[in-house]
N, C-alpha and C positions, 0 to 999 in steps of 0.2 A: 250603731255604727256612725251615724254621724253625729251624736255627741262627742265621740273619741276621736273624730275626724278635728270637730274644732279645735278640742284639747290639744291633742298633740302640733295642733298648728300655734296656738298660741304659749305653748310653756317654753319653746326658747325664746319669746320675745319678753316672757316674765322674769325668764332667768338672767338676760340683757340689762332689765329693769334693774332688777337687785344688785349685778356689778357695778350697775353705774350708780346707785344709790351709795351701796357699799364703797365707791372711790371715798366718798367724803368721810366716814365714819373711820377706814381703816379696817372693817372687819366685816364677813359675810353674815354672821352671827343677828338674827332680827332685835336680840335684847340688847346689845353692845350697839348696834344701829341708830334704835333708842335714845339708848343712855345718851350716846354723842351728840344727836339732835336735842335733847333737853338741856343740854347744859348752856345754850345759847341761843342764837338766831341762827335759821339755815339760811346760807347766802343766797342770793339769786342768782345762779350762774343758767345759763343756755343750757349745757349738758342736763339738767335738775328739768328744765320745763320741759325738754324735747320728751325726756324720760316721762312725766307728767303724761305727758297728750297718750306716748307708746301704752300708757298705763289705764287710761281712758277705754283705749280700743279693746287690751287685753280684759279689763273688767266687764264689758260688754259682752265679749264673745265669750269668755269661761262662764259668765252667769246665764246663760240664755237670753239677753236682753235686748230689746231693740236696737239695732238694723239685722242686728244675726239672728234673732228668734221674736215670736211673737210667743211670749207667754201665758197668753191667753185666748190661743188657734184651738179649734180644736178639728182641723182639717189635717187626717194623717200626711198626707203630701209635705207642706210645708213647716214639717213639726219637724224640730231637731228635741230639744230637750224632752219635751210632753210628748212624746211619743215614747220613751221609758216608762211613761207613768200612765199608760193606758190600761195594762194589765191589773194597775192595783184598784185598791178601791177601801173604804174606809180606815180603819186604822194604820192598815199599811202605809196609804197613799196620803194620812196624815206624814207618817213620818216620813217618808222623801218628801214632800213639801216642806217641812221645818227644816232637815236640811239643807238643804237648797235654799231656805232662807237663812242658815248659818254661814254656808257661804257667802251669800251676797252680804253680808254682816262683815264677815271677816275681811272680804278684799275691800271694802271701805274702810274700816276700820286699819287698814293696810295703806289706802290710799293716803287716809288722813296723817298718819302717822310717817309716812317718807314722804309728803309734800307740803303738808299745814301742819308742822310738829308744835307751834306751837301752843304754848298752855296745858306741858305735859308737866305735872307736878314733879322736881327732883326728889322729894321725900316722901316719904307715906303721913306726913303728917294730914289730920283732918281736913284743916280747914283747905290746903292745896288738891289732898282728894276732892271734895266738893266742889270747888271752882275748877279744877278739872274736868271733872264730872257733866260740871255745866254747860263747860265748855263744849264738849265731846259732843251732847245731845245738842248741840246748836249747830255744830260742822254736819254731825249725821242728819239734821234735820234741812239744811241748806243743799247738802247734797241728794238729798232723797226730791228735794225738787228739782235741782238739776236735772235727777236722772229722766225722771218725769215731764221735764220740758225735754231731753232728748227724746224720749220714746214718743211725744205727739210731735213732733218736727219731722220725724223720717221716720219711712216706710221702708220692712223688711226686704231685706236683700234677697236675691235671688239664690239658689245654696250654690252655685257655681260661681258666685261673686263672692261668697266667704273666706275662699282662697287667698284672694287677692287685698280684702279687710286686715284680715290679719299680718298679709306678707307684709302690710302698709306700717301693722304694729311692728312689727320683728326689724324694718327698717328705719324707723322712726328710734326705735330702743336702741341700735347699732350705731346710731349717728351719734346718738346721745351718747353712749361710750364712749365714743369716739373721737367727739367733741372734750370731752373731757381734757383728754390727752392734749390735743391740739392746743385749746386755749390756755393752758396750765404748763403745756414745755415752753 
């Protein structure tokens, strides 16, 4: 219950994310998003960072991760995610751990790609694969210490403070659309 509790508090702030990502591309479409981001430099506009930060908060609380969860509690109280995965235990509890580690893969790999698009190769040629590639494992690897200086900086929220975490994302994403608009008419 209170997995679904954060979920559904953070997917309009993700969907926020993505319209305002998508003002610049022209298309809701993640591959056409893409494509529009490698063909050049994403500008630096306000709307693009607010979105950024809104995106921080969401990736936080959808993945279980610190201030919203300790995933590494093992105090039913304070458990939101690991508290689905009490029940399991070996092979099972392998696989919800790997996905769960697919996800947190993915909304980085999400992060990286609508905020530091670039060194997205336009072609499939080799040698752009590879320095892509390289690339990729250097953003993943910069951000996995980020996330890692967040989680020893701050201590988990309270779960009646998670509410308000996220409402912080959903407004933070809303301005950013919003901004858009503003500074662009």
């Amino acid at each position: 219950r209170r997995e679904m509790m954060v979920a559904f508090l953070t997917e309009p702030a993700t969907l926020m994310i993505l319209f305002t990502v998508s003002l610049w591309s022209g298309s809701t479409a993640i591959p056409a998003i893409l494509a529009s981001f490698s063909k050049g430099p994403l500008p630096f506009h306000p709307s693009l960072l607010i979105a950024a930060m809104a995106f921080i908060l969401v990736f936080l609380g959808e993945n279980a991760r610190l201030p919203i969860d300790n995933p590494s509690t093992h105090l039913e109280l304070t458990m939101i995610h690991e508290a689905m995965l009490l029940e399991y235990s070996g092979p099972l509890l392998a696989l919800m751990e790997w996905g769960s580690m697919q996800k947190l893969l993915l909304y980085l790999l999400l992060g990286i790609d609508f905020f530091v698009p670039a060194g997205i190769p336009p072609t499939f040629a080799l040698s752009g694969l590879l320095e892509g590639g390289l690339l990729l494992l250097g953003k993943l690897f910069i951000l996995g210490a980020l996330l890692a200086l967040i989680e020893s900086l701050f201590a988990k929220l309270r779960i009646f403070r998670v509410p308000e975490f996220t409402a912080l994302a959903y407004l933070l994403s809303t301005l950013g659309f919003l901004l858009h608009f503003v500074l662009e008419g």
